[in-house]
N, C-alpha and C positions, 0 to 999 in steps of 0.2 A: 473825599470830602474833608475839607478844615475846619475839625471839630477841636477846639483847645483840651488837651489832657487832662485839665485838673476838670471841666465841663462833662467829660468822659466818666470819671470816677463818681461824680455828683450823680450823675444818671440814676442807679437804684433806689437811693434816697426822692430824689423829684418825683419818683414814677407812684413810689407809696403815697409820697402827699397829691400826688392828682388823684388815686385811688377814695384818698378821704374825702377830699374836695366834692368828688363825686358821689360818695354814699350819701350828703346831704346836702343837696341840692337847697336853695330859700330863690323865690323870687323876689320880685322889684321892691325893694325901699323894707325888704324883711331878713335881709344878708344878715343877720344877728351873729348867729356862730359863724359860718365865714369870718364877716370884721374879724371876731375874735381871736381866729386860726391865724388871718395873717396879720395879726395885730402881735401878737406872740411870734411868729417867725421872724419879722422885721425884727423885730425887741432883742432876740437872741442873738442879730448879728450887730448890734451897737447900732441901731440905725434909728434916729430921731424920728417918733411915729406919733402923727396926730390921728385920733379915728373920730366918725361921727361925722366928717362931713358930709350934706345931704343925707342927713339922721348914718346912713350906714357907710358912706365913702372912708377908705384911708388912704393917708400918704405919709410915704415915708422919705426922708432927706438923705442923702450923702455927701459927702463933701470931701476931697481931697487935692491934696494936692497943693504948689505952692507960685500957682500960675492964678489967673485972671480969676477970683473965688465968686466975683458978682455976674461970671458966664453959671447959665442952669440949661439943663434940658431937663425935659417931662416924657415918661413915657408910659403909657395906659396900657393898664389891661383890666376887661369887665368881669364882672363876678356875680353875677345872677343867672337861675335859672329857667325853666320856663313850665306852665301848668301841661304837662305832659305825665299821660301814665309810664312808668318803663318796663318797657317787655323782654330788658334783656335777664338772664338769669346767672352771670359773675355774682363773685362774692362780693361785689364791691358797690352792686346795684343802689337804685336811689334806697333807701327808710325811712324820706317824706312822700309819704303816698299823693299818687297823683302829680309829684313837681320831680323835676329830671334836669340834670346838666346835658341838654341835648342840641348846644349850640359850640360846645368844645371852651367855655367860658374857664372851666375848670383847666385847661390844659393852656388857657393865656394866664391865668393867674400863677400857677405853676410856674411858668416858664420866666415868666417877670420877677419871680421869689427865688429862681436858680440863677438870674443874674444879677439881684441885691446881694445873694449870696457870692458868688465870684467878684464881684468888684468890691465889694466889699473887703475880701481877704486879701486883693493883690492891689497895688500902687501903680494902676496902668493907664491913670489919668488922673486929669487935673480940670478941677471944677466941682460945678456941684449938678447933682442928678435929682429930680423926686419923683419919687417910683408911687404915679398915681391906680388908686386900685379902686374900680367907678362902680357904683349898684344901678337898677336898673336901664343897664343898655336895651330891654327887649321892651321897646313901645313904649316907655314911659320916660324919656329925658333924662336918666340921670345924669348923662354928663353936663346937662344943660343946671339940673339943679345942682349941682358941685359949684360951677361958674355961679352962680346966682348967690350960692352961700361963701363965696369969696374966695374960691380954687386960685386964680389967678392974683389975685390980689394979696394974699398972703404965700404966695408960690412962686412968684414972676418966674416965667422961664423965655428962653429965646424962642423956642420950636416946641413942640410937641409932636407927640410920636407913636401911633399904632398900629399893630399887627392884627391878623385873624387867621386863622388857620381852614384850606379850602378844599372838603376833600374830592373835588372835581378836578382839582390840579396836582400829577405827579408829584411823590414824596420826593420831597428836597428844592420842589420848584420853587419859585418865589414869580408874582406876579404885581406890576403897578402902572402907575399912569402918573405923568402931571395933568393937572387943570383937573376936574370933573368926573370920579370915580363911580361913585355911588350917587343914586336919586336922592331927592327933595320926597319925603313921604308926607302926604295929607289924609285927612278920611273925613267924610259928611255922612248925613245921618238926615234920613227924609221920612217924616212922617204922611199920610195921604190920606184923607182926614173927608168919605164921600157920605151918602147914605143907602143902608143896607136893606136890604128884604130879600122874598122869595123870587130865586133863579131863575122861576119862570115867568115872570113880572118885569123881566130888567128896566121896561120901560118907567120902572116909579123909584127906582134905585137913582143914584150919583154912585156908579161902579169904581172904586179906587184900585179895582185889580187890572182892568181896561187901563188907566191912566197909570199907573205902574207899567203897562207892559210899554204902553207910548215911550214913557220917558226912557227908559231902558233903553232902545231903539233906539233914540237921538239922542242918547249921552254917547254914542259911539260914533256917529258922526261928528262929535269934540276933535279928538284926534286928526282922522280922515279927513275933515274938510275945513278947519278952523285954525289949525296947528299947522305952520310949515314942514313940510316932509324930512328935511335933513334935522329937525328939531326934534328928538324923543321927549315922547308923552304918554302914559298909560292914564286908561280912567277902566275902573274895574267894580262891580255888581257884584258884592259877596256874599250877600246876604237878605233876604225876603224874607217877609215875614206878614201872612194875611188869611183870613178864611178857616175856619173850623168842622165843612161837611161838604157834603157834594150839592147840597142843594139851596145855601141860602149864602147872599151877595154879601160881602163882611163891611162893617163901617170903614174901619182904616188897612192901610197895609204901611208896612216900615222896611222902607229901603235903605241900609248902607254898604258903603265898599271905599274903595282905594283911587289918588291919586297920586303919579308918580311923573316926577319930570325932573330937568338938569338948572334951563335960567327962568328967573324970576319973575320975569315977562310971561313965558307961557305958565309959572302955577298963577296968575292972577287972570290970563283968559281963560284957564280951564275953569277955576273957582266963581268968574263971571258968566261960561256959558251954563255950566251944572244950575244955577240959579236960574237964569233967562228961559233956560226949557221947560225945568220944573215948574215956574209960573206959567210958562207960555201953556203948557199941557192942563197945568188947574184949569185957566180961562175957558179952555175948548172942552173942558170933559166937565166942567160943572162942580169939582173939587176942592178943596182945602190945603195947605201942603204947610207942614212946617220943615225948615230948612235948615240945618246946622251943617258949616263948613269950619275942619279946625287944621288949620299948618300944625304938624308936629315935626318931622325932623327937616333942616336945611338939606342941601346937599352935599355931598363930602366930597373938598376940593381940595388937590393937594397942589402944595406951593412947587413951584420949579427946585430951586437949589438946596428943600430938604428930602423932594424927591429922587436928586440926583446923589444925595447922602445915602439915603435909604438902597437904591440899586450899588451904590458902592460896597457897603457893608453886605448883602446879602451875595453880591458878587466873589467877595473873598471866601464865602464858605464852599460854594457850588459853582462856581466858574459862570462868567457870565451868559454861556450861553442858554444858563437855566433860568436865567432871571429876565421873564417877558416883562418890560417894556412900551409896551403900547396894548395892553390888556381894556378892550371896549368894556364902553361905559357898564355899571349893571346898574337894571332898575332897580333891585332891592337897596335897604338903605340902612342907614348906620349912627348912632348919635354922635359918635366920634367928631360929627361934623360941624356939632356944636363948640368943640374946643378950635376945630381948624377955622372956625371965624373968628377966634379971637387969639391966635397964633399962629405962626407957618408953621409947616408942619410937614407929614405925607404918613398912609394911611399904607398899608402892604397887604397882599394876601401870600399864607405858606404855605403849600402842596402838601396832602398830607396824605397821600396815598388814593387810589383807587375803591371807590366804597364798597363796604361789601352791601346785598342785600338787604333791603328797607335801611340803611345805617346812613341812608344823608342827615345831613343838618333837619333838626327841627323835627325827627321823624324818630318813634319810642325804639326802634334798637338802635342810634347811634352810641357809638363810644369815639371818643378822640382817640386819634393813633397817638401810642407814647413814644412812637420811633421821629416823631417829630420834637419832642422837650430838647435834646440836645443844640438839634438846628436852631431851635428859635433862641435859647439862648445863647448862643455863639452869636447869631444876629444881634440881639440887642447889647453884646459886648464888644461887638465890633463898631458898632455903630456910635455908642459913648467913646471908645477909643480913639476915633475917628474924627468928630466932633469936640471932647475937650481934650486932644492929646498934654501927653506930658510936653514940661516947657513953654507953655503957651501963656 
C-alpha cells in the first residue's frame, strides 16, 4: 500500500484527535466545540479559516504555489453527529449523553485535517484547496445551507470533492460510480383525521385505522406498477401512529415514512401518486387526510472526469484492482449532493474493514476504524497533487 512517510508518522497524532472528535460528539447546526477544535487546528497550520458558515460550517484556504493561483478545488468532510445512545465502553466514548459520532464523521474530519496538515508542510502543488468542514450532513441540509450562506460564492472552486468511509467494503477498498450514486431522499407526513367511538359500534365510527391500512397497501403498488421496473424507486411506512386501548376506534392516526429514487421524473410521480391515493382512500372511507410532502436531499451525481480523478488517485494508493468502479446505485442518501449540483465533482466511498458486531454505521457500538486515517489521507493528497500539480 502507498502510504507517503511523512503521512505514516502523522498517524498517532490523527488517531488521538479522532479520539477527541469522538468523546464529544454535537449534532446538526450545534457543532460548537467541533468549529472550535478545527477552527484551532487549521489556525496552527497557517491556514486562512473562516468559521460560522451555516451558524457552524468552516473552511479553511491554501494556496500555493506559482502556477494558475485562480484554479481551487474543494473538499468536504462532515462533522455532526447523530441522537444516538453509545454503548460502547473505550475511554474515549461519547460525554454527550445520548448523541454519538456513529456515522465515522469524526474519522472524515480527521482525515481532512491530516491532509491540510501535509500539504500544508510540503510544496507538492500548485493552486489553491478549501478544505470545507460542513455541520449537519445527517437529515438536515447543511451542505445545502453552507451553499445558501454563500459556500460557493465566496469559495469558487472548479470541482468539489467527497469521501465516506464504508464499513461493508474491505479495508483499503475504495468504491464509486459516475452518473448517480446515492438516492434523492424525500419524507411526507399524513395526518387521517375520521371519527372515533366504541369498537363495537364501527358502524357510527369514520375508522382512520381502516384507511391507514388502505393506503399502506396502495402506497406499494407506487413502485410495482406506476414506476418503470429498470427505474429505482423506494416508498417506505415508518412510522404509525393511532389508538390508545383495545376497545375504542381513535379520531386520527399519523402516517410518515421515506421516499427514495435516482431522476426527477419519478420523485414527482411518486410525490403525485402518495397524494392521488391518500385522497382517493379519504373519499371511499369517509376520512379527512392532511398531507405534507417535503424534497429534502437531491441525489448525489457524480460528474464523469472528476470521477475519473477520484479512481486515479485512490488507484495510486491500493492498486487499481481495489478501486470498484461500477459500485450500484444505493438508496441511501447524502447531502453532499447539494454541492454536486452546483460543481462537478465525485463523491467515494473507503473500505473500512469488516464490521465487527452491532458496529455498522448508525448503530450504538460503532467506532471508525483508525487503520483507515492514513488511507484516506494519502487519498485526498493524491488527488490535490493530481489535479493542481506543480507547474501548471
Amino acid at each position: 500500500m502507498n502510504i507517503k512517510k511523512e503521512i505514516e508518522t502523522m498517524v498517532p497524532k490523527l488517531v488521538e484527535c479522532r479520539h477527541e472528535l469522538h468523546s464529544w460528539p454535537e449534532t446538526a447546526f450545534e457543532e460548537h466545540r467541533t468549529s472550535d477544535f478545527i477552527t484551532k487546528e487549521l489556525k496552527s497550520l497557517g491556514l486562512e479559516v473562516e468559521q460560522g458558515i451555516a451558524g457552524t460550517g468552516v473552511v479553511a484556504t491554501l494556496t500555493k504555489g506559482e502556477g494558475k493561483r485562480e484554479k481551487a478545488i474543494g473538499l468536504r468532510a462532515d462533522m455532526d453527529g447523530l441522537d444516538i445512545h453509545e454503548e460502547n465502553s473505550f475511554d474515549y466514548k461519547s460525554t454527550n449523553e445520548g448523541k454519538m459520532h456513529a456515522c465515522g464523521h469524526d474519522g472524515h474530519m480527521t482525515m481532512l485535517l491530516g491532509a491540510a496538515e501535509y500539504l500544508s508542510r510540503n510544496d507538492t502543488f500548485s493552486g489553491t484547496i478549501h478544505f470545507i468542514f460542513q455541520p449537519a450532513e445527517e437529515n438536515e441540509g447543511g451542505g445545502n445551507e453552507m451553499i445558501k450562506d454563500g459556500l460557493f460564492e465566496k469559495y469558487p472552486v472548479e470541482a468539489v470533492f467527497g469521501l465516506h468511509s464504508f464499513p461493508i467494503l474491505p479495508l483499503g477498498y475504495f468504491a464509486t460510480r459516475k452518473g448517480p450514486m446515492m438516492a434523492a431522499f424525500d419524507i411526507f407526513d399524513i395526518k387521517i383525521n375520521g371519527t372515533g367511538g366504541h369498537a363495537a359500534m364501527p358502524h357510527l365510527t369514520r375508522d382512520p385505522i381502516v384507511a391507514a391500512s388502505y393506503m399502506i397497501n396502495q402506497f406499494q403498488s407506487i413502485v410495482s406498477r406506476n414506476s418503470d421496473p429498470v427505474e429505482s424507486a423506494v416508498v417506505s411506512v415508518t412510522d404509525i401512529h393511532g389508538g390508545t386501548t383495545y376497545n375504542v376506534i381513535p379520531e386520527t392516526v399519523n402516517l410518515r415514512g421515506t421516499t427514495r429514487h435516482f431522476q426527477p421524473h419519478i420523485q414527482d410521480m411518486v410525490e403525485q401518486r402518495l397524494k392521488e391515493i391518500t385522497d382517493g382512500v379519504a373519499s371511499s372511507t369517509g376520512v379527512n387526510t392532511e398531507f405534507k410532502y417535503e424534497r429534502r436531499y437531491p441525489a448525489t451525481v457524480n460528474s464523469s472526469n472528476e470521477t475519473d480523478e477520484a479512481i486515479k488517485a485512490a488507484s495510486m494508493i491500493t492498486g487499481a484492482e481495489k478501486v470498484l468502479t461500477d459500485l450500484p446505485p444505493v438508496m441511501g442518501s447524502e447531502d453532499f449532493a447539494f454541492m454536486l449540483k452546483e460543481k462537478p465533482g465525485a463523491y467515494i466511498a473507503l473500505g473500512a474493514g469488516d464490521p465487527k458486531p452491532g458496529g455498522m454505521m448508525h448503530q450504538s457500538k460503532f467506532d471508525f476504524n483508525d487503520e483507515v486515517i492514513p488511507i484516506g489521507v494519502s487519498y485526498w493528497t493524491n488527488l490535490i497533487e493530481n489535479l493542481l500539480p506543480l507547474g501548471s
